[in-house]
Structures are given as C-alpha cells and as structure tokens.
C-alpha positions in Angstrom: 174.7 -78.3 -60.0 175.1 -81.3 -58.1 173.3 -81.1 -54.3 172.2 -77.8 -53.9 173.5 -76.5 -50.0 171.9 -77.5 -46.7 170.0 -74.6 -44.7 170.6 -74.0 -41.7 167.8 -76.6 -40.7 169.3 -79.3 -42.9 172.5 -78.7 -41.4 171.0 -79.1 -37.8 169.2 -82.5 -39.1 172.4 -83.7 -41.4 174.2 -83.6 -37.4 171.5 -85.4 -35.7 171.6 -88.0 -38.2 175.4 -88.4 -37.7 175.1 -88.4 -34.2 172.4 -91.1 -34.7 173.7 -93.6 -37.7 177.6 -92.4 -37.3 179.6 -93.9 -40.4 181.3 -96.6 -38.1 177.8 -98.7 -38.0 179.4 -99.3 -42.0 181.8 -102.1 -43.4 185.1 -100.4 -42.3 185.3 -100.3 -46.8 182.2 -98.4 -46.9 182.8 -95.3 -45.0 183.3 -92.9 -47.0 179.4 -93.6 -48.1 178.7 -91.8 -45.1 179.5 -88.1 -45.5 177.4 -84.7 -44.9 176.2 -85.0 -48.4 174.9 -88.4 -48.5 173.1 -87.6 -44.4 171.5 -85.0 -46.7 170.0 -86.7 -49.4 168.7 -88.9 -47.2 166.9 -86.2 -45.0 165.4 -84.3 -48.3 163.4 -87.9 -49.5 161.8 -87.8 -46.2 161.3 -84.1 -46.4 163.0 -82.8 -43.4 161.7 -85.2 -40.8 165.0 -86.6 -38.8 163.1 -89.7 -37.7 162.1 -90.9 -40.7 165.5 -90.1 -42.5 166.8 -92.2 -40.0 164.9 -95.0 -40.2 165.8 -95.1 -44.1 169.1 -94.4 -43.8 169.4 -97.5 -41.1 167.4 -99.8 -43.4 170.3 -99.1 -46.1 173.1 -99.4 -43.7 171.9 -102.8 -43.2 171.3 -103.4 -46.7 174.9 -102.4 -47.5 176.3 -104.3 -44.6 174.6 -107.3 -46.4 174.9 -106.5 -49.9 178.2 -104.6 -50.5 177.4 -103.0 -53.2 180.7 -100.7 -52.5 182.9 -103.9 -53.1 181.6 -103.9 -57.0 184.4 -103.7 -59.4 184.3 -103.4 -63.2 184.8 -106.7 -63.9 181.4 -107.6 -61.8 179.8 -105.2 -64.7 181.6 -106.6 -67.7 179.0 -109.5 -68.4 176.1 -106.6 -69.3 178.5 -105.6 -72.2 177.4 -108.3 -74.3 174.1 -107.2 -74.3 174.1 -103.8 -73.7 176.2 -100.5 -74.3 177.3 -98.5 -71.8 178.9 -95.1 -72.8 180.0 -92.3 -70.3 178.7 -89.0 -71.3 179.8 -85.2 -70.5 177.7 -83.0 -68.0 174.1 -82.6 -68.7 172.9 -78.8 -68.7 172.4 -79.1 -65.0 175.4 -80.1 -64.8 175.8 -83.5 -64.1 177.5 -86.6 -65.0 175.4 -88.4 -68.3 175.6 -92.0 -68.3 174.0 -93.4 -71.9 173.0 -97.0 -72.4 172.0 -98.8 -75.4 169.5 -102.2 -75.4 171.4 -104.0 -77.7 169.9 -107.6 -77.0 168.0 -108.9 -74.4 168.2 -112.8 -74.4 170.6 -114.5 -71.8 170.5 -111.0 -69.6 170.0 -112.2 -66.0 168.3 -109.5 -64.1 170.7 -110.1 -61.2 173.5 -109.4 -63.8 171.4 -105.9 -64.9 171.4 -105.0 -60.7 175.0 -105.6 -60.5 175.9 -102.9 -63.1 173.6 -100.4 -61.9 174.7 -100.3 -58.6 178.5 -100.5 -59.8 177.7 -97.7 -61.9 175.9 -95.8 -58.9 178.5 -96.8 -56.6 181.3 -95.4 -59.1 180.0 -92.2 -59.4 179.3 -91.7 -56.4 182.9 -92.2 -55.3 184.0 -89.4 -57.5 181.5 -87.5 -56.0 178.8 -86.6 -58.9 175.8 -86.6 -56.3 173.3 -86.7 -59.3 173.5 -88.7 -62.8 171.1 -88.1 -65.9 170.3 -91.4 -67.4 169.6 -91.7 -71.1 168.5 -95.0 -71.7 168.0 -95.3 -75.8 166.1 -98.2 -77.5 167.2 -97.7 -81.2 169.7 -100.1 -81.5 167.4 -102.9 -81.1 165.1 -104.7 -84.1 161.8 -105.3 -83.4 162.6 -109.3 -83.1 164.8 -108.2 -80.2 161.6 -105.6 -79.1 159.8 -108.8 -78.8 161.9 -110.5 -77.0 162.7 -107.7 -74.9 159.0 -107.3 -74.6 157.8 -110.5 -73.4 161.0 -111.3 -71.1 160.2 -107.3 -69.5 156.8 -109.3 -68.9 158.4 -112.1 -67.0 160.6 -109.8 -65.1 158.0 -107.1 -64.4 157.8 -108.1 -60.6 161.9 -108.1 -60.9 161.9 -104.6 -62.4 159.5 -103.3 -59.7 161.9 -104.2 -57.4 165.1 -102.7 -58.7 163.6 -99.6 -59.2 161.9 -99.6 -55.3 166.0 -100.6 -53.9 167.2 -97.4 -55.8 164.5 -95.2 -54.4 165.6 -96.9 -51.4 169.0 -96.7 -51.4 170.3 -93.9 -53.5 168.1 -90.8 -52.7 168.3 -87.8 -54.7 170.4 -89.6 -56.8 168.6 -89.2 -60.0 168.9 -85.7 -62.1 166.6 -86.8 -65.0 166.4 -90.0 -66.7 165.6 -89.9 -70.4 163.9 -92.9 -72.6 165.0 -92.0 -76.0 163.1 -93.7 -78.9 161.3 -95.8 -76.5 159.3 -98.8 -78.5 155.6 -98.1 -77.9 154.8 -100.5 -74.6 157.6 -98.8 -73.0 155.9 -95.5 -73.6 152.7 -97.1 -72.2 154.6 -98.6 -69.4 155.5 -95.0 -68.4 152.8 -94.1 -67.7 151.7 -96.2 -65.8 155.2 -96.5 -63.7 154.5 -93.0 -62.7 151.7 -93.6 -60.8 153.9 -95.3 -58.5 156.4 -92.6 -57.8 156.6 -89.3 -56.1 155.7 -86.5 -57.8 159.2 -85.4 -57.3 160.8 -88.4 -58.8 157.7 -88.6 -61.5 159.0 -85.0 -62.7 162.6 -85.9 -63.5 161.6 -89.0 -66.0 160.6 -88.1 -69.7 160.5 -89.7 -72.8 162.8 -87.7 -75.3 161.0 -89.5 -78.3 162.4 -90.9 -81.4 164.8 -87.4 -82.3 167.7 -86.1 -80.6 166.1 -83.2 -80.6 164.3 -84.5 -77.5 167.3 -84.7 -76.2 168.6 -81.9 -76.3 166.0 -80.0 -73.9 168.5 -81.6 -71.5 171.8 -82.6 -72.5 173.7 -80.7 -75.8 174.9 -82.8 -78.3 178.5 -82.6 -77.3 178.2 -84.1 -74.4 176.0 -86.8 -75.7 178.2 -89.5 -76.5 178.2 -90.9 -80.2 176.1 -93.9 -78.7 173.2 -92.0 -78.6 173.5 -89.9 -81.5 175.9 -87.2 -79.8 179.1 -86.0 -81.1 181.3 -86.9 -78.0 183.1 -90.1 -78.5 182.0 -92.5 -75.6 183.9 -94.4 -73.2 182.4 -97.7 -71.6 181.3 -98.4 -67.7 184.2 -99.9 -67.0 186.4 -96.6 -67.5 183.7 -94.5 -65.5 187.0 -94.4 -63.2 188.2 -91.6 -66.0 186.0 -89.5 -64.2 187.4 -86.2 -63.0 187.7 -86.8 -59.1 184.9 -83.8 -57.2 184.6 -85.3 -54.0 187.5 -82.8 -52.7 185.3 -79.9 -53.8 182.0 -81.3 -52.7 183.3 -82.3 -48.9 183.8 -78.2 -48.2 180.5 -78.2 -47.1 176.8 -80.2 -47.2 175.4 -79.6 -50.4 178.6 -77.3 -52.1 177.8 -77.7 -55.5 180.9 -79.1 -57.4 182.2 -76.6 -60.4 
C-alpha cells in the first residue's frame, strides 16, 4: 500500500490546493512534484485543514525553488559511499519500497554531504512514484572506536541533526512508512526516546528500534526483501541504481491516493 485513496473531502481540498499553489509556482524541472498525490499528503499532515496545508505546501515551494533538491543526481550522493552503505531493498510487508543503510564510518562525513543523499534518495523515489519508503538504518557494521566517534561527532551535530529531521517533516509529508534502527548502540536507543517527544504521535508510531536480531526485523520487512546488507537474503543494489526501480507513477496518477500494485 502506498497512499491510501482521497475521500471525497480530500479530493475537494487536494482541488482547492491546486487551484491555490498550481504546479507552475515550481522550477519548470520540478513539476511533476506537484501532482494530486503529493496536494494530498500535504493536506493529511495538517489533518484536513486547506489553509494550513497551504501554507506548508507554499513554504516548500519556496524551499524547492531555492534548494532544488529535484536537480540531485547520483553522483551528488556518491561521496556518502565511503562512509556509509546504501543498499535498495524489496517491498516491506506494507508494501513499500526498503531502503537499508549501513554506518560504516563516521569521520570526514559532512552533514551537508549526509542531506544531499537523503533528499536524492527521497527525490528518487519519489519520481518512480513509491509515495512511502521504510528505512532500516543498521549500526552493526561499526566497532565501538567508530561508536565513539560516531558518538561524540552526533554530539557536535545534534543541533544539525534536529534540523534535517524538522526539513523532512517539512518537506516530505507522509513520506515515511516505518523507519527501523536495527542494532542500535545504546545512546542511540536513549536518543530515541527522547527524539520522540518531539514528534507527532503519528510520526512517533512509525519509528522502532528492531534491536540487535533480525528477528526484529522481520515484524516488518521478510528476509527476502531485506538486502544481504542488513542480514537479508536479497542481494543489494547501491543508491545510485535506485533508478532500477520499477517505474509506478503511471499506476499511481489514475487517481489521488490509488495504491500502486
């Protein structure tokens, strides 16, 4: 399932935001961010109220415009490699699109260079038209020198981090089918909980911690679509082939919300 279907309400508040915030306020390469499925999302994180939809959906218009996080290739994301693993997945049980990413090493990561992969990867996606993505980020990989380093570099970066996470709220609504720590050091457990204060309860509800066994895992995502990164069976492919995707944005424009099979 990927957006479930508009009511009949949604549908009358996905055309008032059109008529409000048409796509042609856009860069004339960013369209096609614009269509009844995206007008959705953003009306469901303001829970129905047109007005306040729109004033979101204008505030990322603008930040797109300035941004352009559409314009992201690839090769903007290949620097992360070096320190970090990024495997696409199958479909989660919901699903959706699994992206997997392993902490390999933390020194000489820019934050700036840890933004520009996440949006790529977001922006990708969503240009094949997988509305939602489970996350499974997975700490194993890493010794505990590097969890040190990781730890007191997160420290340093915790105002950074804060604000990544607000600009996706932000920006890509509804966006997020589950994201799963998987053998999480222990401040990263702690951080959790703490993080969740911060968050809706509807956002709150989609982030676990699957622990230190696959097992936890597989509540949500069956091992043959986990890729081998993360102790599935599937054999991985990195970001920069998330272009491999099968293509569902034909199947998802029949109607706000269709749910893409």
């Amino acid at each position: 399932m990927f957006t479930p279907p508009a009511t009949e309400k949604e549908a009358r508040g996905v055309a008032q935001l059109r008529e409000r915030l048409p796509p042609s306020l856009l860069d004339t390469a960013d369209v096609d961010f614009l269509d009844d499925n995206a007008y959705l999302r953003f009306l469901r994180a303001r829970k129905g109220d047109v007005d306040k939809a729109a004033d979101m959906l204008r505030f990322t218009i603008e930040w797109r415009k300035l941004e352009k996080p559409y314009a992201l290739t690839a090769e903007d994301a290949r620097a992360t490699m070096a320190h970090a693993a990024v495997a696409r997945g199958g479909r989660c049980k919901a699903g959706c699109p699994v992206l997997a990413i392993a902490l390999l090493e933390p020194d000489g990561l820019s934050m700036e260079a840890r933004k520009r992969t996440l949006y790529y990867m977001m922006e990708e996606t969503r240009r094949k038209g997988y509305d939602r993505v489970t996350w499974v980020v997975d700490w194993g990989h890493m010794s505990k020198e590097k969890r040190d380093r990781a730890r007191e570099k997160g420290e340093n970066e915790r105002k950074d981090r804060k604000e990544v996470m607000q600009s996706m709220l932000d920006h890509y609504p509804e966006r997020l089918e589950k994201f799963l720590l998987f053998r999480p050091p222990f401040l990263m457990r702690l951080m959790l909980t703490f993080v969740r204060f911060s968050l809706d309860s509807t956002t709150s509800n989609k982030v676990h911690n699957a622990g230190g066994s696959v097992a936890g895992l597989e509540k949500f995502v069956d091992l043959s679509q986990l890729p081998v990164l993360c102790e599935g069976t599937m054999t991985g492919t990195v970001v920069e082939q998330l272009s491999e995707l099968p293509d569902l944005r034909a199947a998802n424009a029949a109607q706000p919300g269709t749910a893409a099979t």
